[in-house]
C-alpha positions in Angstrom: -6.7 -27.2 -15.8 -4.7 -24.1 -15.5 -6.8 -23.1 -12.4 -6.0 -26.5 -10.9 -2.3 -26.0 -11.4 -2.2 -22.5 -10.5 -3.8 -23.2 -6.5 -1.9 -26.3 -6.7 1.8 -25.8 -6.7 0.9 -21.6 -5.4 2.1 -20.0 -8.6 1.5 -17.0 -10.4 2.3 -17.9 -14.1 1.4 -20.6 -16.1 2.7 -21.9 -19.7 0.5 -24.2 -21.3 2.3 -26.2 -24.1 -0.7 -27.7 -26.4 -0.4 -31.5 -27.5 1.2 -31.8 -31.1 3.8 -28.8 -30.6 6.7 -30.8 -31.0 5.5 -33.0 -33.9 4.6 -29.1 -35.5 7.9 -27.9 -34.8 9.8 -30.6 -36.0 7.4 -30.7 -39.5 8.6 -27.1 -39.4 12.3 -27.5 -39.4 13.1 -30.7 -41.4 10.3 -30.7 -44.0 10.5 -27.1 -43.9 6.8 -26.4 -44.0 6.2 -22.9 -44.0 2.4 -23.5 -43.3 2.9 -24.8 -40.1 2.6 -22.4 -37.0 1.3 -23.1 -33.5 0.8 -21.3 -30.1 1.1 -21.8 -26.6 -1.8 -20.4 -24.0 0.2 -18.3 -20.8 -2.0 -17.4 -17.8 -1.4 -14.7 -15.2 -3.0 -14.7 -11.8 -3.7 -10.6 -11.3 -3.2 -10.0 -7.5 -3.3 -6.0 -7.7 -1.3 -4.6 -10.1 1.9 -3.9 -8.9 4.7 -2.1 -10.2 6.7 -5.2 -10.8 3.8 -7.4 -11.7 4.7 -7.1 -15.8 7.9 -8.7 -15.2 7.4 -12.3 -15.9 5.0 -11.2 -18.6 8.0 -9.5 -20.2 10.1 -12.1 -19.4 8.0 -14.7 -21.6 7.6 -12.1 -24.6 10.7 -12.1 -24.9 11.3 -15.6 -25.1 8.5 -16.4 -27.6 10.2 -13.9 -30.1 13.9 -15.4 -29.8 12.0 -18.7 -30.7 10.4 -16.9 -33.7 14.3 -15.4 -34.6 16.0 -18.5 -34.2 12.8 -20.4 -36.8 11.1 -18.3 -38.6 9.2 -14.9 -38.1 5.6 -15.5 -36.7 6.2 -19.7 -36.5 4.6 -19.4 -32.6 2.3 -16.9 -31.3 1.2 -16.4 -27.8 -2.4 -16.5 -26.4 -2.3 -14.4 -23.2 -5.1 -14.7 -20.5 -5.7 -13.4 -17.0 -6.8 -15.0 -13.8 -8.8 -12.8 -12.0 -10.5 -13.7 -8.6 -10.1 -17.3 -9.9 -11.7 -16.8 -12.9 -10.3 -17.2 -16.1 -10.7 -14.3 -18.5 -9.8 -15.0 -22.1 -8.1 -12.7 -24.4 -7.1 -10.4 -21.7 -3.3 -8.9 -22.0 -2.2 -9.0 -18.1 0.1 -6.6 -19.1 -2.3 -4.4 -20.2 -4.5 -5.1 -17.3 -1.4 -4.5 -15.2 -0.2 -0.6 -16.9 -4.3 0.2 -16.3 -4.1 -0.5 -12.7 -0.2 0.6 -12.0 -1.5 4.2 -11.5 -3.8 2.6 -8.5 -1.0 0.6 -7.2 1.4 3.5 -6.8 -1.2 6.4 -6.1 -2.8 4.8 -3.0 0.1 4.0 -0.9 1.8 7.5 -2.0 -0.8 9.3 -1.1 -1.9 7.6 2.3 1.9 7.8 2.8 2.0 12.1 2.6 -1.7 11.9 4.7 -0.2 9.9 7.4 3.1 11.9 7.9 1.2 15.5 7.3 -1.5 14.4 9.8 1.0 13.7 12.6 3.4 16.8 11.9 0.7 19.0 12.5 -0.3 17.2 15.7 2.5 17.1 16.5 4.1 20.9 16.2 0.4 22.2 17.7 0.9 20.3 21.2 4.8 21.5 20.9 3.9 25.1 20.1 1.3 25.4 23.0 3.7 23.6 25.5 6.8 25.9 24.3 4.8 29.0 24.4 2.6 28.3 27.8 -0.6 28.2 25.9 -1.1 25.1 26.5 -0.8 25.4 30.8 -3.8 28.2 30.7 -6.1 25.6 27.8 -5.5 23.3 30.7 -6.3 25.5 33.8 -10.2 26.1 32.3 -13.1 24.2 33.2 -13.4 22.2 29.8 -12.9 18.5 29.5 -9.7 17.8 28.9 -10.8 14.8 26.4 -12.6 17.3 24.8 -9.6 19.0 24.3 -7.9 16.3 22.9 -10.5 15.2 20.8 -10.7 19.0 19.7 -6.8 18.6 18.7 -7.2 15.2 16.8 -10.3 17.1 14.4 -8.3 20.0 13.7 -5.4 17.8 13.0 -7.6 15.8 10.2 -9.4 18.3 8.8 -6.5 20.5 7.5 -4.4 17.4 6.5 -7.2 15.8 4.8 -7.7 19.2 2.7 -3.7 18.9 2.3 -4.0 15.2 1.3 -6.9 16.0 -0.9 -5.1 18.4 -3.1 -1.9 16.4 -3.2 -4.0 13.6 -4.5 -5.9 15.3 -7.3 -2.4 17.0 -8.2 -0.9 13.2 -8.3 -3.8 11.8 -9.8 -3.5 14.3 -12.7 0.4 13.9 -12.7 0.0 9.8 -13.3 -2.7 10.2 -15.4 -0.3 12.7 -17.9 1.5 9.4 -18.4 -1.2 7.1 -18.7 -2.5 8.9 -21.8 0.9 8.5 -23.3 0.3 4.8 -23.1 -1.8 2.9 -26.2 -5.4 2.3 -25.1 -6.8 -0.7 -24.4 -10.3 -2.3 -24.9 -10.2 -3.5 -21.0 -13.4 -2.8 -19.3 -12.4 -2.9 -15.4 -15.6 -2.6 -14.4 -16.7 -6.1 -16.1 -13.6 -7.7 -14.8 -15.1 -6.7 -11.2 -12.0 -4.7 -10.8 -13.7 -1.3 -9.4 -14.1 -1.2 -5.9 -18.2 -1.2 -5.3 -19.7 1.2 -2.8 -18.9 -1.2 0.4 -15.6 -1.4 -0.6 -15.2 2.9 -0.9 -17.0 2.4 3.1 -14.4 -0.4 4.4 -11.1 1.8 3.1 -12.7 5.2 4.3 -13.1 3.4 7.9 -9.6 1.8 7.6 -8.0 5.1 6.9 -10.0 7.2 9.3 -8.8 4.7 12.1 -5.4 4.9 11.0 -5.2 8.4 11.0 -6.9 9.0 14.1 -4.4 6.2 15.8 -1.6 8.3 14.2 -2.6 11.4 15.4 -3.0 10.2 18.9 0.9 8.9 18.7 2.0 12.4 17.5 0.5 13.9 20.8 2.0 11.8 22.8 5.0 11.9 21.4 5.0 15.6 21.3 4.0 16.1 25.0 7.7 14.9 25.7 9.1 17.6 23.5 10.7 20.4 24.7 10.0 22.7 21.7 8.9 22.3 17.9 11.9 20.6 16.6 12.1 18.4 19.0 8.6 17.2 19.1 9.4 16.8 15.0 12.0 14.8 16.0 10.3 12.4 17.9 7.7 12.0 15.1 10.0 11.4 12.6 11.3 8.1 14.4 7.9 6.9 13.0 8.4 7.8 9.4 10.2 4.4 8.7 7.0 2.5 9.9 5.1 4.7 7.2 7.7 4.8 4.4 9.0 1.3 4.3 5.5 -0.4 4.0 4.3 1.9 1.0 7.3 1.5 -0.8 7.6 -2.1 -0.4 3.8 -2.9 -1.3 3.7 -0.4 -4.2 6.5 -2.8 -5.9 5.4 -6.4 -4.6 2.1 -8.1 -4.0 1.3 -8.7 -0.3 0.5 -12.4 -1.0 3.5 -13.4 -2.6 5.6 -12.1 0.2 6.9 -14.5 2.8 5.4 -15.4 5.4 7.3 -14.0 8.1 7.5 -10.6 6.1 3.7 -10.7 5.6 3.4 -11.1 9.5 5.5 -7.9 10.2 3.8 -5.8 7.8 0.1 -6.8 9.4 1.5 -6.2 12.8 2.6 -2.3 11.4 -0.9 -0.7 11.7 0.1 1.9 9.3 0.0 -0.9 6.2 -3.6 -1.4 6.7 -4.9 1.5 4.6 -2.7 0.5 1.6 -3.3 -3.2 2.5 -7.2 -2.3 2.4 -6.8 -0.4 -1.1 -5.7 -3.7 -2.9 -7.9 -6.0 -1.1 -11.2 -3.5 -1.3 -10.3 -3.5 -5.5 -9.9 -7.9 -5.7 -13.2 -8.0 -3.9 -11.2 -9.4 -0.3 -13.3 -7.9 2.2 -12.3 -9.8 5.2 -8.6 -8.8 4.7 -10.5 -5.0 5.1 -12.7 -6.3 8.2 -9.9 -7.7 10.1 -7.4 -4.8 9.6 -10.2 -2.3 10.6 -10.6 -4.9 13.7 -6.6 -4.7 14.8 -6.1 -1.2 13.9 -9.3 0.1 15.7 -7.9 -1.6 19.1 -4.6 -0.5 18.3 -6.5 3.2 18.3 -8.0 2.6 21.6 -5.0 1.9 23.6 -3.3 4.8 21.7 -6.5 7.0 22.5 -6.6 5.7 25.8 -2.8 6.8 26.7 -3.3 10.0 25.1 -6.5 11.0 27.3 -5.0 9.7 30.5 -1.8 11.7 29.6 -3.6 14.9 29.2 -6.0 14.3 32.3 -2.5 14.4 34.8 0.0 17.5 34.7 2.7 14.9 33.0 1.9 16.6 29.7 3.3 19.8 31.2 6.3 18.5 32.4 7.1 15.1 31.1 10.4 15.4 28.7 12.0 12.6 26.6 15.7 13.2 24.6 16.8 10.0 22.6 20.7 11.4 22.6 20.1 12.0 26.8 19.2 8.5 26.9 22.5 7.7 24.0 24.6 8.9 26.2 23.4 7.7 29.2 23.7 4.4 28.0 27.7 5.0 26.9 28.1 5.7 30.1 26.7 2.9 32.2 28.8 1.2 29.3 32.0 2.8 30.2 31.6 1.8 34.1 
């Protein structure tokens, strides 16, 4: 019944009220009949374990026990159980089940956030240090591929910032987990609630983030080729960071299905969600969320690959120059006239 509800009217909580609670309570409070006490059965659909997911939890704790002020101490209890994948699991606290995989929900995103923006500084300040300092002119002038060069770029790029992302990760994972084990432990088995990601799932969000970062990678170089110097190509990076920053923060505090429709739209459009989009869905066990985001952000990769190569295979990469303020004030000034 409470699955039927749930799909139903699209909700995410569910207060069952058992037949006979109203005769109980009114036994209780006229004959006063101590003996009496009753319950009511609450269900939680678990979408991922977000940082706001205990809320309505919370929210109906706290109205059980001012019912039990207002009667009597211990008149109603509460019989929590979670919905997970559809399934109903009995006598399973979803806020339990929630502070267990909180460390997840904020870990992923933080860290895929830090590889992402490490990754494409050091893209980009290597193409803007050759280019300031004419290295770059004489790599160019030998008889290597230049798509080899590039490629040779990109590999360098991922291997020092996945060692850097590596690090910050076991250093983050060590710093959540110091707060974890302040928490009281729990009897919750994640790996009978099918809530460990299984060996397919690891292979989908290694190929998601591998295509994202490459995708990144190949932005920073082109953005950097229009750089004048260092700071400037980390300038034209950082006009990125908001497409990096504003989906992990949002998606570390609200599940991605409960979002509107609209919002959800923008966010799957922003390749740069997909890794933390592919975290979540690899752990509920939605691999075609994985598939399709792989799908979008590998063509996404290609036509960012593909402008990269055909940038370095012309001499625009040695002269081509973009300045957001030239452009500023060039548009103040068509204004003006």
């Amino acid at each position: 019944m409470a699955q039927t509800l749930l799909s139903r009217y699209n909700s995410t909580y569910f207060l069952e009220i058992p037949q006979g609670f109203t005769a109980n309570m009114t036994q209780r409070l006229n004959m006063n009949n101590t003996t009496v006490t009753d319950s009511v059965n609450f269900y939680v659909v678990f979408s991922g374990g977000g940082a706001f997911e205990n809320i309505g939890t919370s929210l109906i704790d706290n109205s059980v026990s001012q019912f039990n002020r207002y009667l009597a101490p211990d008149v109603l209890a509460i019989q929590k159980s979670a919905i997970i994948k559809g399934e109903i699991e009995r006598r399973v606290d979803p806020s339990a089940l929630s502070t267990l995989m909180v460390s997840q929900a904020i870990a992923m995103p933080v860290t895929i956030m830090i590889l992402l923006t490490y990754s494409m500084q050091i893209a980009a300040t290597s193409v803007a240090m050759e280019k300031e300092e004419k290295t770059l002119e004489t790599l160019l002038t030998l008889p290597v591929d230049r798509f080899a060069i590039l490629m040779g770029k990109l590999a360098g790029s991922v291997l020092v910032a996945g060692v850097g992302a590596l690090t910050y990760m076991v250093g983050f994972t060590f710093y959540i987990n110091s707060f974890s084990s302040l928490m009281s432990s729990s009897a919750i088995d994640l790996a009978s609630l099918g809530l460990v990601p299984s060996l397919l799932g690891y292979l989908l969000l290694g190929v998601s983030l591998f295509v994202t970062l490459l995708s990144a990678l190949a932005l920073a170089v082109v953005l950097s080729a229009f750089a004048d110097d260092v700071r400037g190509a980390q300038s034209l990076v950082g006009y990125i960071y908001p497409l990096l920053i504003i989906p992990a923060l949002l998606m570390i505090y609200i599940d991605f299905n409960s979002l509107p429709t609209w919002l959800r739209i923008i966010l799957f459009i922003i390749p740069y969600s997909h890794p933390i989009l592919a975290s979540k869905a690899v752990t509920m066990g939605d691999y075609p969320t994985s598939v399709l985001g792989i799908i979008y952000v590998s063509l996404f990769t290609i036509s960012i690959m593909y402008a990269a190569s055909r940038l370095f295979a012309t001499e625009k990469i040695l002269t081509a120059k973009l300045k957001f303020k030239d452009l500023w004030k060039r548009g103040n000034v068509e204004a003006e006239k």
